[in-house]
Structures are given as structure tokens and as C-alpha cells.
Backbone as ProteinMPNN parsed JSONL, in Angstrom:
{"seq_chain_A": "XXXXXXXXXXXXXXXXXXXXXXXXXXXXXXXXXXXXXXXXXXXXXXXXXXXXXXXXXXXXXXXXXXXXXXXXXXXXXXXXXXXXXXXXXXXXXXXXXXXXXXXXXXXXXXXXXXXXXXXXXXXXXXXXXXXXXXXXXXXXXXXXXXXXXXXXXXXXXXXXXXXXXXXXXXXXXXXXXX", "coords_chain_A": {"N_chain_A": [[125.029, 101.031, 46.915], [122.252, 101.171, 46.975], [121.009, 99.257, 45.461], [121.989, 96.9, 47.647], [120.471, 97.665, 49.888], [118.182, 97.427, 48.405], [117.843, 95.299, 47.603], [118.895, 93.263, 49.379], [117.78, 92.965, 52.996], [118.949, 93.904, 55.596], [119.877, 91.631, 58.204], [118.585, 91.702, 61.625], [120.119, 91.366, 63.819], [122.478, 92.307, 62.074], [122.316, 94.763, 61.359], [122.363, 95.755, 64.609], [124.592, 95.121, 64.721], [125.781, 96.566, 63.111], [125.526, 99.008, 64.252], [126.52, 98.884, 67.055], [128.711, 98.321, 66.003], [129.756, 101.284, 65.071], [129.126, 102.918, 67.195], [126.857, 103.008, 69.023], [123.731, 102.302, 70.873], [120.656, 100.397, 71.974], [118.425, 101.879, 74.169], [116.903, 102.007, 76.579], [113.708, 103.298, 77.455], [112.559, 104.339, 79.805], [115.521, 105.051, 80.558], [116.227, 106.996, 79.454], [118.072, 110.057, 79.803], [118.373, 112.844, 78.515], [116.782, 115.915, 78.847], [115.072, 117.12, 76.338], [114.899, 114.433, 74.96], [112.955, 112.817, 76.911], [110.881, 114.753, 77.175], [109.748, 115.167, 74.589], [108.928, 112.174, 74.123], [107.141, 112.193, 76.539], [105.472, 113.921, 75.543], [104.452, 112.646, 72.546], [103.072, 110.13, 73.678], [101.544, 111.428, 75.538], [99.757, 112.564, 73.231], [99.012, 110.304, 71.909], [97.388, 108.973, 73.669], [94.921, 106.556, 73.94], [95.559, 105.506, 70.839], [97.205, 103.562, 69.104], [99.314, 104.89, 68.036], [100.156, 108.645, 67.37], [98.341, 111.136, 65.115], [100.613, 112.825, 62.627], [99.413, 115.971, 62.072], [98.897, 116.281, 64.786], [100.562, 117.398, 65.852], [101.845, 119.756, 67.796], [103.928, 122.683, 66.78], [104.866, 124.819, 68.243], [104.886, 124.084, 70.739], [107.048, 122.721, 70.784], [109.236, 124.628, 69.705], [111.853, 125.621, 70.441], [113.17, 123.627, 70.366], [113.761, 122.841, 67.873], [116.207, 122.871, 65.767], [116.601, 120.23, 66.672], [115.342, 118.512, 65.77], [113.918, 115.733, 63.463], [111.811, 114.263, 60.995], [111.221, 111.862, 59.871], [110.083, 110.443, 56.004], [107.522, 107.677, 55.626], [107.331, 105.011, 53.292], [105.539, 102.238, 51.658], [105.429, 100.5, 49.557], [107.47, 100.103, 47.404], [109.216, 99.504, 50.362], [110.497, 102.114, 51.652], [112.72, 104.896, 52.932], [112.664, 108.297, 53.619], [114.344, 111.613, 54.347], [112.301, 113.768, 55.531], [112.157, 116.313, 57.011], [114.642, 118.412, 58.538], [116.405, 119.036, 60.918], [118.448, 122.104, 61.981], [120.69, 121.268, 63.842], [121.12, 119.024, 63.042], [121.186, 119.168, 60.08], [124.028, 120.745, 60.14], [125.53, 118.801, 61.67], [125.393, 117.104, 59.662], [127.065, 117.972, 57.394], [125.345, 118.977, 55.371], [122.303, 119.548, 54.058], [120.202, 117.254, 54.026], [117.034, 116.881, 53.198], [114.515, 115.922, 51.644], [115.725, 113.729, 50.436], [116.558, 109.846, 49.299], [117.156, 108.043, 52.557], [118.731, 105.586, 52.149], [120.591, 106.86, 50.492], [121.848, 108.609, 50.946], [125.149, 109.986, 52.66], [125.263, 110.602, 55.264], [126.966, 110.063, 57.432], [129.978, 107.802, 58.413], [131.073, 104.747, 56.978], [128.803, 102.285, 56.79], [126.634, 103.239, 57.656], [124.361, 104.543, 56.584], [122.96, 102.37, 55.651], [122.12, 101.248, 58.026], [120.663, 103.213, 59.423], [118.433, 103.228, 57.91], [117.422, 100.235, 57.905], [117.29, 100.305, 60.748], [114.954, 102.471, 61.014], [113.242, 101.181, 59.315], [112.938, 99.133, 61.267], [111.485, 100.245, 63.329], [109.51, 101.73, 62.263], [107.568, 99.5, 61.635], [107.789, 98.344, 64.321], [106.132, 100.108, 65.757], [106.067, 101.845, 67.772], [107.844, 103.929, 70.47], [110.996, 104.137, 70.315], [114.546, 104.333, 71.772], [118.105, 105.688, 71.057], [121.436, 105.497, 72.201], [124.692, 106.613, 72.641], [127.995, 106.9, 71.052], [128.947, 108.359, 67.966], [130.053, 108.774, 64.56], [129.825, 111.761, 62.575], [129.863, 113.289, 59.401], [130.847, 115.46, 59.204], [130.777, 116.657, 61.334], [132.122, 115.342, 63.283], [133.258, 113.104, 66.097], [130.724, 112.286, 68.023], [128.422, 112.515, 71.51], [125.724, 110.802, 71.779], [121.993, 110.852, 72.884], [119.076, 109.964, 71.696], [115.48, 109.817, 70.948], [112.971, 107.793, 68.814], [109.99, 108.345, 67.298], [107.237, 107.073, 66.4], [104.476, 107.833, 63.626], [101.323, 108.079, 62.326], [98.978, 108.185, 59.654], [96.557, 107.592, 58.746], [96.324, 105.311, 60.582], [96.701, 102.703, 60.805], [99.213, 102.231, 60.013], [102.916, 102.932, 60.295], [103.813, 106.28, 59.041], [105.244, 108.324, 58.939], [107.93, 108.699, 60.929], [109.35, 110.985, 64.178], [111.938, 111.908, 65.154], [114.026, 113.074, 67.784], [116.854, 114.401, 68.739], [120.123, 114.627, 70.906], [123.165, 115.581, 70.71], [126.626, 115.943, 71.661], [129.966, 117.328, 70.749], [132.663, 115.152, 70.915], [136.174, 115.502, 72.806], [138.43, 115.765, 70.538], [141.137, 112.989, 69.187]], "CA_chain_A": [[124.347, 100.943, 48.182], [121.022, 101.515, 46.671], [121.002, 98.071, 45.01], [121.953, 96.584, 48.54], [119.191, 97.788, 50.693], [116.671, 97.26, 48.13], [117.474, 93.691, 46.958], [119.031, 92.343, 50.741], [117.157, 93.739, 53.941], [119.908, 93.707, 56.963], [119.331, 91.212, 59.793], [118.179, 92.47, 63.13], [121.796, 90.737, 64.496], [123.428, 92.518, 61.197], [121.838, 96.145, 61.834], [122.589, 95.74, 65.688], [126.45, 95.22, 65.085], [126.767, 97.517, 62.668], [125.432, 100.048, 64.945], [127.431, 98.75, 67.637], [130.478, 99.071, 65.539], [129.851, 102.553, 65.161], [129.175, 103.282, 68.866], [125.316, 103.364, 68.986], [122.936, 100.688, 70.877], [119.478, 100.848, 71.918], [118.413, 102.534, 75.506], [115.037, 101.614, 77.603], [112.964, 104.394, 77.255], [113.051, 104.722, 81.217], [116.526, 105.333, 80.86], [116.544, 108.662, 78.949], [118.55, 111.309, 80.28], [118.623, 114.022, 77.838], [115.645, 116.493, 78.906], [114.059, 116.461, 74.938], [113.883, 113.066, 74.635], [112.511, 112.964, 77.859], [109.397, 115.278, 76.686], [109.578, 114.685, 73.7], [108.675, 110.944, 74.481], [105.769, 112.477, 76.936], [104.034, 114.535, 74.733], [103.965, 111.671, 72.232], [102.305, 109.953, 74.376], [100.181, 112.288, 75.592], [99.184, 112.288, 72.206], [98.266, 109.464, 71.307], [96.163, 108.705, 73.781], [94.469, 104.826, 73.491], [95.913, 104.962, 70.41], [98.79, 102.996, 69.002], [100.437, 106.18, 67.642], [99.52, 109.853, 66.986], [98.915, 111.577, 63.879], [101.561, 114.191, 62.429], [98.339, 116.479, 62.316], [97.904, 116.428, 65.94], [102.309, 117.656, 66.609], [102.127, 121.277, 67.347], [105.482, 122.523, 66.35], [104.715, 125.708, 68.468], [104.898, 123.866, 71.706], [108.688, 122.918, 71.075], [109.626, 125.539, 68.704], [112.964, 126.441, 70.763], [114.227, 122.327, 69.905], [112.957, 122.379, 66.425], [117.121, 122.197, 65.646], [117.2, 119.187, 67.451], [114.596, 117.511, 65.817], [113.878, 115.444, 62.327], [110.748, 113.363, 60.541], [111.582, 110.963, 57.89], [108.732, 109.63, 55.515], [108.037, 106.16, 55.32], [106.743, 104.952, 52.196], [105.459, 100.903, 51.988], [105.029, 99.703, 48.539], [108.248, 99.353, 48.049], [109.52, 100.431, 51.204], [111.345, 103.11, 51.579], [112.365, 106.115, 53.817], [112.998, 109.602, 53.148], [114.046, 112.136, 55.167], [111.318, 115.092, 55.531], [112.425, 117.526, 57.759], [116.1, 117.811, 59.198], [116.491, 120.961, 61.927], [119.787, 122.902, 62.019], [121.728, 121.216, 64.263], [121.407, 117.93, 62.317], [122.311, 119.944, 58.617], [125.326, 121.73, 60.619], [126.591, 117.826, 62.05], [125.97, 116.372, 58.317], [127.452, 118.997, 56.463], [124.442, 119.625, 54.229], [120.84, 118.96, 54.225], [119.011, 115.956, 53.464], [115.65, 117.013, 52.782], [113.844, 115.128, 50.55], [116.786, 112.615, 49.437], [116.075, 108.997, 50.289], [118.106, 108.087, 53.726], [119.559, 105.036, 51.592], [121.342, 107.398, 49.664], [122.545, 109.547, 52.123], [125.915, 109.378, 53.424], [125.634, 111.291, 56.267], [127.449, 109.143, 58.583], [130.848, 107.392, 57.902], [130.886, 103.765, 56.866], [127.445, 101.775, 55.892], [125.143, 103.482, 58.473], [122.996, 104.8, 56.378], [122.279, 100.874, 55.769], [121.723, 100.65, 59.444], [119.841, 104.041, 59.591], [117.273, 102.424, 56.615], [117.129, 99.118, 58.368], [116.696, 101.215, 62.324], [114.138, 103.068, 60.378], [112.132, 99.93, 58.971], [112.215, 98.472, 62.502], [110.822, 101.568, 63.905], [108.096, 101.861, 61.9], [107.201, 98.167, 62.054], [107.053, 97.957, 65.452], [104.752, 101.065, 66.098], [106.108, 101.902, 68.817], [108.873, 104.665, 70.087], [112.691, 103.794, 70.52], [115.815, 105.033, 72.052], [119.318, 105.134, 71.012], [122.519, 106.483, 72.618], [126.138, 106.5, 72.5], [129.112, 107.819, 70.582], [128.99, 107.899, 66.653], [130.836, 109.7, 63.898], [129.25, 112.544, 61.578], [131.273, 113.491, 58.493], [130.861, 117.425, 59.135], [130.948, 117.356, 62.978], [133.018, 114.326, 63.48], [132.747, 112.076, 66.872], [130.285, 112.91, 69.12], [128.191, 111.519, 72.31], [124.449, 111.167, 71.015], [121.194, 110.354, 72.564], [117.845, 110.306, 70.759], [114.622, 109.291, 70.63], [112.192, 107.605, 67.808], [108.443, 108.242, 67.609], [106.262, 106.682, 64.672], [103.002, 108.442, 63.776], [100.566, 107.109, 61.894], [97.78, 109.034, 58.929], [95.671, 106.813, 59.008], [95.782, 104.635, 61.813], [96.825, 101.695, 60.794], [100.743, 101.739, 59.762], [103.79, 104.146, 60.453], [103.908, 107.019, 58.057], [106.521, 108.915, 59.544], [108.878, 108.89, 62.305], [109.431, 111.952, 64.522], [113.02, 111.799, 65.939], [114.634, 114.056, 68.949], [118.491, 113.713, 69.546], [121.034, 115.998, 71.392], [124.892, 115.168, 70.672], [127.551, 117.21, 72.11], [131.563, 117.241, 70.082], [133.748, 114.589, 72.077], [137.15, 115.963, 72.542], [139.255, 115.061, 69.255], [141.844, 112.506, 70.17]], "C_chain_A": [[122.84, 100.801, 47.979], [120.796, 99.954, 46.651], [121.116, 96.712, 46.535], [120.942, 96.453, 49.461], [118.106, 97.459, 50.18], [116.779, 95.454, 47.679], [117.922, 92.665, 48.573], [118.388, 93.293, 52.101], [118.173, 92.903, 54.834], [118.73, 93.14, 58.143], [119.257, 91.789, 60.431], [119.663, 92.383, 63.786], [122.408, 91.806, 63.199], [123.975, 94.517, 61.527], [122.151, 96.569, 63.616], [124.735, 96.15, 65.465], [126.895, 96.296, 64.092], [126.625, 98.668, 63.217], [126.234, 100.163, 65.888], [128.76, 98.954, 67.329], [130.604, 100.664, 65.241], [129.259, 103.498, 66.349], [127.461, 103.855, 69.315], [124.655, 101.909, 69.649], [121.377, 101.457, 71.528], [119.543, 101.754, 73.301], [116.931, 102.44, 75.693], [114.727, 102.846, 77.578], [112.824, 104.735, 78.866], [114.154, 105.162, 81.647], [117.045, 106.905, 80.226], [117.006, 109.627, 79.806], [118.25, 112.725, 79.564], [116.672, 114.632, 77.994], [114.455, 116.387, 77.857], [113.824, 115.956, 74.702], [113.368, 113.207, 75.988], [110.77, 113.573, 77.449], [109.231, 115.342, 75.795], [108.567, 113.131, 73.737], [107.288, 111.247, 75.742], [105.063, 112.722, 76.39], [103.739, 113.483, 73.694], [102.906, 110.779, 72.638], [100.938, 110.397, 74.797], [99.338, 112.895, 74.342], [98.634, 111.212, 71.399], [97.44, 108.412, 72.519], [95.972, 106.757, 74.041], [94.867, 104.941, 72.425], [97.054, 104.233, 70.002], [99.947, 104.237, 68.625], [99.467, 107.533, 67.18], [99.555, 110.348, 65.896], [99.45, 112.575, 63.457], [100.66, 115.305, 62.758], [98.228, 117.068, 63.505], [99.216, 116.844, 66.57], [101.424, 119.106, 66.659], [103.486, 121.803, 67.961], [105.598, 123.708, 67.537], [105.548, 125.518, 69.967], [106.63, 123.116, 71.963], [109.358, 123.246, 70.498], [111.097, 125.636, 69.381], [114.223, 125.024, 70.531], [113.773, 122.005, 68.349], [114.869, 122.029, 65.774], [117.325, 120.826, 66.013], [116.994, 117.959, 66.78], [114.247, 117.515, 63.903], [112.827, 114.349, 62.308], [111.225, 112.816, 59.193], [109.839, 110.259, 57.378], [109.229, 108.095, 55.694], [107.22, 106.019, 54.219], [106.878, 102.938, 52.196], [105.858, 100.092, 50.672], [105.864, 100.396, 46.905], [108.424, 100.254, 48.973], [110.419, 100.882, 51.089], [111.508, 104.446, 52.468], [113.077, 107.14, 53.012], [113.377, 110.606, 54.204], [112.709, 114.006, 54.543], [111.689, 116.291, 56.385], [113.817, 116.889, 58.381], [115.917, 119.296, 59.917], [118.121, 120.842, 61.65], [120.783, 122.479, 62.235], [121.974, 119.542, 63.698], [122.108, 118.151, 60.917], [123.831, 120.081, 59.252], [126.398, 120.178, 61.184], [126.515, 116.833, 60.507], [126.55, 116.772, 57.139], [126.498, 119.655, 55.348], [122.971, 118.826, 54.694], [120.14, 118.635, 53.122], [117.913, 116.002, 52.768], [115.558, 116.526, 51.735], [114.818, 113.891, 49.995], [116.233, 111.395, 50.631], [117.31, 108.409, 51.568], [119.29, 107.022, 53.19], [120.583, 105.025, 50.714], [122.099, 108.392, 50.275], [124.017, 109.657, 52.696], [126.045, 110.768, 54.595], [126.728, 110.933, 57.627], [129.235, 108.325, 57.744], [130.367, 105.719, 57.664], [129.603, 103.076, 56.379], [126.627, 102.386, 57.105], [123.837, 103.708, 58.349], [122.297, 103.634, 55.85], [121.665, 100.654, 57.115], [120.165, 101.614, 59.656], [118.305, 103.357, 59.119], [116.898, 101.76, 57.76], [116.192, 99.684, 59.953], [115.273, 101.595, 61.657], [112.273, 102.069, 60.226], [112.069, 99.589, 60.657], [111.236, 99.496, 63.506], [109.355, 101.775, 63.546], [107.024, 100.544, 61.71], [106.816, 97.724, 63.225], [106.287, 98.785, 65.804], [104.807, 101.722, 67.596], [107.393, 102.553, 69.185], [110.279, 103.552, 70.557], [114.05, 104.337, 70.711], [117.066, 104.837, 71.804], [120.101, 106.078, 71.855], [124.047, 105.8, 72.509], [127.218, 107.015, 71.779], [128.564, 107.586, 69.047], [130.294, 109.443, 65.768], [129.72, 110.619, 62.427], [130.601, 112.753, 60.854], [131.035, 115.062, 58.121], [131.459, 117.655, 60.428], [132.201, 116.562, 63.852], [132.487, 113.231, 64.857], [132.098, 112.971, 67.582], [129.167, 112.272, 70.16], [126.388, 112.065, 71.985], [123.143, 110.222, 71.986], [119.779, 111.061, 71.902], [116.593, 109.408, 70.773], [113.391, 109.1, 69.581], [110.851, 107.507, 67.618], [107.84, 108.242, 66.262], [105.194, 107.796, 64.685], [102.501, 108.045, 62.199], [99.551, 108.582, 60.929], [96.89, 109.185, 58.915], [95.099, 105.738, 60.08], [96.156, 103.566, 61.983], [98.53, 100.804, 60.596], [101.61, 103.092, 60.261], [104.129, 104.684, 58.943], [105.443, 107.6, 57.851], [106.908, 108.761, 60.935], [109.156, 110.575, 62.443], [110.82, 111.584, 65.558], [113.454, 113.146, 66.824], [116.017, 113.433, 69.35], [118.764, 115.217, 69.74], [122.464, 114.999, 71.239], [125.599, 116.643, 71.023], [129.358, 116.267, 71.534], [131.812, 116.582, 71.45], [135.151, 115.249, 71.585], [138.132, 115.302, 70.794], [140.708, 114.196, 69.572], [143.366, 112.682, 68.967]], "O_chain_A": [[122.204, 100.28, 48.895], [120.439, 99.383, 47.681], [120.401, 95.712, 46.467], [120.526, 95.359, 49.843], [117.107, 97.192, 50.848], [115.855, 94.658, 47.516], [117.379, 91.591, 48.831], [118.662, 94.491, 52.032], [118.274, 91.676, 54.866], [117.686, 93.539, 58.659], [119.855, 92.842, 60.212], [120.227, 93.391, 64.214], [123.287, 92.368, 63.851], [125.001, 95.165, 61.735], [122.155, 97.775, 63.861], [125.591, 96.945, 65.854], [127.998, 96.843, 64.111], [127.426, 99.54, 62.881], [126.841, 101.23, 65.986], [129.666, 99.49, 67.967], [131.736, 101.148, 65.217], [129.018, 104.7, 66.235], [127.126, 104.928, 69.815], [124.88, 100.775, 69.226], [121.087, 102.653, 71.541], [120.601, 102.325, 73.563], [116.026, 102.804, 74.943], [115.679, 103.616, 77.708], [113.169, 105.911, 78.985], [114.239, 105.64, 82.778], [117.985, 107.635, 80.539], [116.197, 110.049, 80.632], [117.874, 113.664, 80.265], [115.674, 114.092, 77.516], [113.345, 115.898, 78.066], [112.744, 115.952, 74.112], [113.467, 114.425, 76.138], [109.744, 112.894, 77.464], [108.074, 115.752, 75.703], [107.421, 113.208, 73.293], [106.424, 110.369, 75.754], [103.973, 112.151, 76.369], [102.545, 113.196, 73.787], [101.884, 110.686, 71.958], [99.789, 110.011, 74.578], [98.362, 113.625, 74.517], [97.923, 111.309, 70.399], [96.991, 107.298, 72.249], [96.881, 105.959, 74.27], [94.637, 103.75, 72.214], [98.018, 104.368, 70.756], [101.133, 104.326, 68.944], [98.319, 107.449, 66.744], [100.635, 110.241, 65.315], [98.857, 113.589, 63.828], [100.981, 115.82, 63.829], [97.649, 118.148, 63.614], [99.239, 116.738, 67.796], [100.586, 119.477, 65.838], [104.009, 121.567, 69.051], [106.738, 123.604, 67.99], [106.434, 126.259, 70.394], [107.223, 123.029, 73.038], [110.368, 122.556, 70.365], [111.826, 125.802, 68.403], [115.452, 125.094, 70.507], [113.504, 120.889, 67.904], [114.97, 120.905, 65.283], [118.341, 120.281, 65.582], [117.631, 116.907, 66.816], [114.249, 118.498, 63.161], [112.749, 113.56, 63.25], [111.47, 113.189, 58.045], [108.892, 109.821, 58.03], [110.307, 107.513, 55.817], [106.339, 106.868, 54.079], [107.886, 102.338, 52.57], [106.571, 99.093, 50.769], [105.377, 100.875, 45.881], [108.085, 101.433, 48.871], [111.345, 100.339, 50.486], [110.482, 105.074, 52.729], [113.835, 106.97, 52.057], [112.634, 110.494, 55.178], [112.569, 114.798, 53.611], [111.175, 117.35, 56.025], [114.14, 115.728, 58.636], [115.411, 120.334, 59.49], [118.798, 119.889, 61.264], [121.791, 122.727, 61.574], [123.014, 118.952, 63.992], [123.165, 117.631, 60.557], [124.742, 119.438, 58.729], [127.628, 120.228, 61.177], [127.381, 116.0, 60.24], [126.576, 116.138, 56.084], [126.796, 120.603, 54.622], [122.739, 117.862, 55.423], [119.713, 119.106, 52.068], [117.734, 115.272, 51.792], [116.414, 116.625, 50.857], [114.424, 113.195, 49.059], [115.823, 111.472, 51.789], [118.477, 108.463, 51.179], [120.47, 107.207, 53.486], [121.256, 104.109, 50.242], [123.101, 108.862, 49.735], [123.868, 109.067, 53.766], [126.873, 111.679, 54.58], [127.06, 111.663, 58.562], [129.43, 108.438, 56.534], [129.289, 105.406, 58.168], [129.347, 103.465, 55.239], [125.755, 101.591, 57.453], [122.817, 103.501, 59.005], [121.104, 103.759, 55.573], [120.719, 99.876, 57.24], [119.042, 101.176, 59.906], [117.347, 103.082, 59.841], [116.203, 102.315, 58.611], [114.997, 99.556, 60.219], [114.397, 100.767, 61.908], [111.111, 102.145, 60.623], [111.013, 99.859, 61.229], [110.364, 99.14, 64.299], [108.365, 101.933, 64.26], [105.803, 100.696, 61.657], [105.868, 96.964, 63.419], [105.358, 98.229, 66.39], [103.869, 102.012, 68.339], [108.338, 102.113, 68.529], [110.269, 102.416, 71.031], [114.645, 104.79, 69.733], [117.477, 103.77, 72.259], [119.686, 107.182, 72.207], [124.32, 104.616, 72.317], [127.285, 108.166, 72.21], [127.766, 106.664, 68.878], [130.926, 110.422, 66.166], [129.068, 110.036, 61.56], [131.768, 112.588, 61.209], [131.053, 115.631, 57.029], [132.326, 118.483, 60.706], [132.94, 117.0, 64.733], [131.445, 112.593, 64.709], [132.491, 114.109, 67.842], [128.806, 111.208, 69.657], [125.934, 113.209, 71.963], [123.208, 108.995, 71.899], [119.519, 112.245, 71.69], [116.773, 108.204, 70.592], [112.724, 110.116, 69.383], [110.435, 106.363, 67.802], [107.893, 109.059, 65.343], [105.064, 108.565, 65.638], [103.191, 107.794, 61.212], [99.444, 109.712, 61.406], [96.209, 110.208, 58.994], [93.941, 105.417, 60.348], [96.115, 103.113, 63.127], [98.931, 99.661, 60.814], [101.042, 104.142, 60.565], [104.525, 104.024, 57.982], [106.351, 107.423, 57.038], [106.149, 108.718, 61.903], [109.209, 111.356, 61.493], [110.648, 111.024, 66.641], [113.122, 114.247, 66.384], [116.273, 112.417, 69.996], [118.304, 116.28, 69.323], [122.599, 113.854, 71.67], [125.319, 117.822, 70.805], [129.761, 115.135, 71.803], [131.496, 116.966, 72.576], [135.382, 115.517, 70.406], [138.092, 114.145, 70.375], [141.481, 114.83, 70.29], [144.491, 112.349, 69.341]]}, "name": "protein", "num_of_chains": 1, "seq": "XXXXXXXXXXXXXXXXXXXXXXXXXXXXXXXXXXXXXXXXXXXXXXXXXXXXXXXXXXXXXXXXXXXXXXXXXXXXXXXXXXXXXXXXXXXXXXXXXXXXXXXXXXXXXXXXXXXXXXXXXXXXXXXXXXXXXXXXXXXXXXXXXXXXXXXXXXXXXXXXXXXXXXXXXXXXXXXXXX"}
């Protein structure tokens, strides 16, 4: 898998369907339901201000200490690119059976099937465009199993000029087992 992601980068059409085949598509940022993304996706905002994105620096963890389970920052790294995850909260360890920290996401299998190709690829487009992003819909964890997920993606920037890290917020709740 390694060898995959780093020598072919998944189309936009490739990364779309394979998300779609595993029950995930985007969602208009007007359309958020789930309360955390919801303010989550304000205070961003209200952090950054005129600029294009805010810097990690300027999160204070204090002010949504009671969703810190909820919520995960992956590095990004450019030259070559690459993501990592950096922080995973509780209720993300507890739906991937173990925690991530520090391993790169392209190595990951948290997810069934190639996602964590999609994840990567989601990832790169995320921090490329500079700008946040919503997903929702069903998917499968390989601890927690199926469950109905949305989430939202917020870059932030070090320096000012590229995405460093992403600051993600999801809530999934177990779908019945069929």
C-alpha cells in the first residue's frame, strides 16, 4: 500500500468512488447537522479571521475540552508529501481498535478495504485546497464495525502560507448490525 500512494496519487473521480463505495460523500458545510461540527466549523472561523486559515497556536483545547474524544489532527508534511496522524481522541482509538498516533495514515488500516488510500488522498485534497470540508454517511471501522458518521475538516496553517495540519471533528453512532 505504501508503494501505491507514494508512486500513483488517486484521482479526484478515483478517491470519490472509493469513498462512495464505502458509504461516505462530501456534505455543504451549510448542511451540517451534528452540533460539533457545527461549532467546531464556527470557531474555526472565528479564528481565522481575514485569514485563509488559523494557526494550531491560536486552538484552545480548553474551550472544547468535553469533545476532545471526538476530535483528531493529522500532520501534513510536503516534501514528499505525506500525512500523519497527530492526535486521535478516545472515541476514534475505541472505533479503530488501537491508536494511531504518530503512524503515517498510509499505513494505517483503520478502516476496511483501501480507505486509508482514500483517507491519504481526502487528506491531500484538504490541505490543498485550504479550506474546511464535510463528510457524512455510513462507513465501516474494524473495531466498531458499521456506523452513521458525520465530520468536519479544518486545515491550519504555521506559517501562513500552506496546510500544516488538519483539525477534524466527527460524531458516529453503531448502526444496528444486520
Amino acid at each position: 500500500m505504501v508503494v501505491l500512494a507514494e508512486e500513483r496519487r488517486m484521482e479526484s473521480g478515483d478517491v470519490l468512488a472509493e469513498a462512495c463505495a464505502h458509504g461516505i460523500a462530501f456534505r455543504r458545510l451549510k448542511d451540517l447537522r451534528e452540533p460539533l461540527c457545527i461549532d467546531m466549523l464556527a470557531y474555526w472561523n472565528e479564528l481565522r479571521g481575514e485569514c485563509v486559515m488559523p494557526r494550531p497556536d491560536e486552538i484552545d483545547p480548553v474551550r472544547f475540552a468535553r469533545h476532545m474524544p471526538n476530535l483528531l489532527v493529522v500532520q501534513i508534511d510536503w516534501e514528499p508529501f505525506d500525512v500523519s496522524y497527530r492526535l486521535l481522541g478516545g472515541d476514534f482509538v475505541d472505533a479503530h481498535g488501537t491508536n494511531y498516533r504518530g503512524q503515517r495514515v498510509i499505513e494505517s488500516h483503520t478502516h476496511t478495504g483501501r480507505f486509508n488510500e482514500v483517507l491519504f488522498e481526502f487528506y491531500r485534497f484538504v490541505a490543498e485546497g485550504q479550506r474546511p470540508y464535510a463528510v457524512a454517511g455510513t462507513m465501516e471501522y474494524t473495531a466498531r464495525g458499521r456506523v452513521e458518521v458525520e465530520a468536519v475538516y479544518l486545515p491550519l496553517t504555521v506559517g501562513g502560507e500552506r496546510t500544516d495540519r488538519i483539525l477534524g471533528a466527527a460524531v458516529s453512532r453503531a448502526l444496528p448490525k444486520s
